[in-house]
N, C-alpha and C positions, 0 to 999 in steps of 0.2 A: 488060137484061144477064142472060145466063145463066151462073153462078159456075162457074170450071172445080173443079171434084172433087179435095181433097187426099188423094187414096189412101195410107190406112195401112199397110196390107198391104203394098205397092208400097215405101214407105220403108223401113217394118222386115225388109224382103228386104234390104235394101243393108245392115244393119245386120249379120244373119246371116252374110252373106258375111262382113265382117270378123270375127264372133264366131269363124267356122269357121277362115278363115286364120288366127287369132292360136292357135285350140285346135291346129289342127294343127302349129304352130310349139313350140306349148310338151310336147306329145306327142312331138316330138323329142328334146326336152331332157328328157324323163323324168315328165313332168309333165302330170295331166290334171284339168283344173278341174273343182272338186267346189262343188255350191250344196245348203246347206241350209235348207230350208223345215220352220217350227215352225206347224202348223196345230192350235188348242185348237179344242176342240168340233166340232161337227157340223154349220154354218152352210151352205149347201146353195150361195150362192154363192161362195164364199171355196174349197171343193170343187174348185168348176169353176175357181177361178183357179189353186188350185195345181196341180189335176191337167194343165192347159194348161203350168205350167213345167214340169212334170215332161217334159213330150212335148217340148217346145220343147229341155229338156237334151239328150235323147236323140237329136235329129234335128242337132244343130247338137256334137254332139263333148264332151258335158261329163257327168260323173259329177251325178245327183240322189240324194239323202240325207231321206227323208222322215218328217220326225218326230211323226208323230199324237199330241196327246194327249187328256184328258177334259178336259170344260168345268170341271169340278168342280178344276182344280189351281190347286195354293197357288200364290203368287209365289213364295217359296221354292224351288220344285221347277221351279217357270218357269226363274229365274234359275240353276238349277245347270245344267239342261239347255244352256242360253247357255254357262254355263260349260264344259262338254263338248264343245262344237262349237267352242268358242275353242279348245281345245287339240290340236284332229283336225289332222295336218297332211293328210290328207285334204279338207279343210274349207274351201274358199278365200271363198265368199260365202255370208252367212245371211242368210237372211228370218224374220222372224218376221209374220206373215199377219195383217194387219187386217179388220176389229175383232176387239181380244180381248174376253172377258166384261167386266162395266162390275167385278168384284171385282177385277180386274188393274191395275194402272199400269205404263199402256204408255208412259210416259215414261224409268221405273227400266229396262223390259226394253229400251229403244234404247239408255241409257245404259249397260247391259250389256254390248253388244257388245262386241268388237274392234272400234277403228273399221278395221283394215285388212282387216275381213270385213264390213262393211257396205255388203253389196248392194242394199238399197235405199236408200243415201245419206242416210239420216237420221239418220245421230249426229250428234248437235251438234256435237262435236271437226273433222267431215269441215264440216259448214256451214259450220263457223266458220272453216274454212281459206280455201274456195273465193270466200266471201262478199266475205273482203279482197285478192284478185286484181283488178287494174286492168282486163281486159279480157276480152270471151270468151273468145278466140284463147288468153288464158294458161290460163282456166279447164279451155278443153278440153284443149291443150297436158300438165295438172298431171297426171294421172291419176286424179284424184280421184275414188270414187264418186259420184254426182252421182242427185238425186233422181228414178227414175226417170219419172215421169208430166212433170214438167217438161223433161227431157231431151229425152223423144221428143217434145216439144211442137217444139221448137228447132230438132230433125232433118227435122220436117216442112216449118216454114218455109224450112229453109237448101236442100231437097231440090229445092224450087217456087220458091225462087228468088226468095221473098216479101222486097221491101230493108226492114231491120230497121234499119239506121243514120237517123238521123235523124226517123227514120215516129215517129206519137205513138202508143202503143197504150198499152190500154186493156182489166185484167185483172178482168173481175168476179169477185172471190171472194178470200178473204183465207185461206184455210186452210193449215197450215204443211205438209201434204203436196203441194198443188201450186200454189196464189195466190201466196202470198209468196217463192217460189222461184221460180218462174217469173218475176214480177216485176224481182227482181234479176238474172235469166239477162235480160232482155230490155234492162235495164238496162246491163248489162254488155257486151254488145250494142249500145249506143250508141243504142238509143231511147229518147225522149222517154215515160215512164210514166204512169199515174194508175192506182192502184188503189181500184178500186172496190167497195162492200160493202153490207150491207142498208143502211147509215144514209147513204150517200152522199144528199146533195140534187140533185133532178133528174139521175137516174140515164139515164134516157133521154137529156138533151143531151149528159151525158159520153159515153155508147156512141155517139153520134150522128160526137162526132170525130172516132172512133179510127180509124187507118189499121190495125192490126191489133187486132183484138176478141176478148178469149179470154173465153169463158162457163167459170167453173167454180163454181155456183150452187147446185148439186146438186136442183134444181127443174125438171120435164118444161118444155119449150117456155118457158121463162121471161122469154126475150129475144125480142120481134118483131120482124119484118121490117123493120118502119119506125124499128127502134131501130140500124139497121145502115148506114153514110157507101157513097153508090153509090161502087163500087171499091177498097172495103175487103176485106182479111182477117180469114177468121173461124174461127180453132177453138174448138170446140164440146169440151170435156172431158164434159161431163154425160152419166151412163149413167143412165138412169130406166126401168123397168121398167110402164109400161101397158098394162091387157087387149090395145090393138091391138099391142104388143112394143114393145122400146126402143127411147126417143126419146133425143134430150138438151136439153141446156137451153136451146137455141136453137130458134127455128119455122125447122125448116131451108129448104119450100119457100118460104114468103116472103122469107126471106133469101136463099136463092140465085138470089131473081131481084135483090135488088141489090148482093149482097157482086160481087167479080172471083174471089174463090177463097176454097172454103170445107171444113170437114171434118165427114166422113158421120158418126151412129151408124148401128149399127156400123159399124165399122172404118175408123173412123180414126185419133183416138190411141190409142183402147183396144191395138190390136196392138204399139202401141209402147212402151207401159210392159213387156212382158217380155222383147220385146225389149233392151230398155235394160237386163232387168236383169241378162240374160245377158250384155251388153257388161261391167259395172261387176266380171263376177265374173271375166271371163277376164281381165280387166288384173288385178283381186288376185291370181291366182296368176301373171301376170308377175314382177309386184311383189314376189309372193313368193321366186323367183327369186332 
């Protein structure tokens, strides 16, 4: 079996076009989504992810707001910043850029937010709404900011046409920016879940079931080939940086000779999470509205 290709790119285009049509509708009504991005210190890839939203604002119709600061800043001066961008009605979605210095608690700066400026979807106010929704359909339906690495995990699937209702999948990684959110998105989704983690026993028979398999491990090639059900789906979240360039956390040629469809690094989710997060900012200034 040769796994057909779940091009990221290719999704987060269909994603754009709705960003563009929803900005040019609100540019009508007077109004042009503003996303602010809070980047501490000088972390070389956190750089390239902001500077990629920045271009993504500018190409898709939305005001970017770029707030650089020194590594060296209090939480106090974190949080008034937060403060300042709560009250810009300029302002419709803020990021604040992971990881911050290990001196920060990036729990207090998410709880800072507005949640109805929470573009990357992880105020627990915004979780905890979406979380108690009966069904995808209603989830997407809400508006709700929605976390974006899980999101665009979801748009891949629904894009391919991968069936999620009943399929048993099967999420290695437990982290509350995209395992455990995803999980529930898959859930909510009408599949049958397991999530999976370091301490899972016999970790390979569980991947072995999964009708869809999401690696998010954050370890190079972690998942083998032979840890993958011939005719399963497979996204690969792991972005891993190796002398020969990044892999992820799946051995993708061995897996794609038995997954039926699976996603590339790069580019496969990776393009999707800013995508998504442009999605989550141009619905807050609907919303705003």
């Amino acid at each position: 079996m040769s796994a057909k290709i779940m091009d990221g790119k290719v999704v987060a285009a269909t994603v754009y076009e709705r960003v563009k049509a929803k900005a040019a509708d609100l540019a009508l009504r007077g109004v042009t989504p503003g996303l602010a991005t809070i980047l501490v210190g000088d972390d070389p890839a956190s750089k390239v992810y902001v500077g990629s939203k920045i271009k993504a604002c500018a190409a898709n119709g939305l005001k970017s707001f770029h707030e650089p600061m020194p590594r060296t800043i209090s939480q106090k001066d974190l949080l008034a910043k937060i403060a300042e961008l709560n009250r810009s009605p300029e302002v419709h979605g803020i990021l604040v850029q992971m990881p911050l210095p290990p001196h920060l608690n990036v729990d207090e700066a998410l709880r800072a937010l507005d949640p109805a400026k929470d573009a990357d979807g992880l105020h627990p106010a915004n979780q905890g709404r979406w979380i108690q929704m009966k069904s995808w359909k209603d989830v997407k339906a809400s508006g709700l900011p929605l976390p974006c690495t899980p999101a665009g995990c979801m748009e891949i699937l629904e894009h391919y046409g991968i069936p999620i209702s009943g399929a048993h999948a099967v999420v290695a990684g437990r982290s509350l920016l995209v395992g455990k959110p995803l999980a529930l998105m898959l859930l909510s989704a009408d599949a049958t879940v397991t999530q999976a983690h370091s301490r899972t026993r016999d970790l390979a028979d569980v991947c072995r079931r999964a009708d869809i398999l999401v690696a998010a491990v954050g370890k190079p090639r972690f998942i083998p080939g032979d840890w993958v059900k011939e005719g399963a789906a497979v996204i690969d979240v792991g972005i891993n940086r190796l002398p020969e360039g990044l892999v992820g956390d799946v051995d993708f040629a061995a897996a794609s000779a038995r997954a039926a469809a699976i996603t590339p690094v790069p580019g496969g989710v990776g393009p999707m999470t800013v995508a998504m997060l442009l999605w989550n900012t141009v619905c807050a200034a609907s919303h705003f509205l």
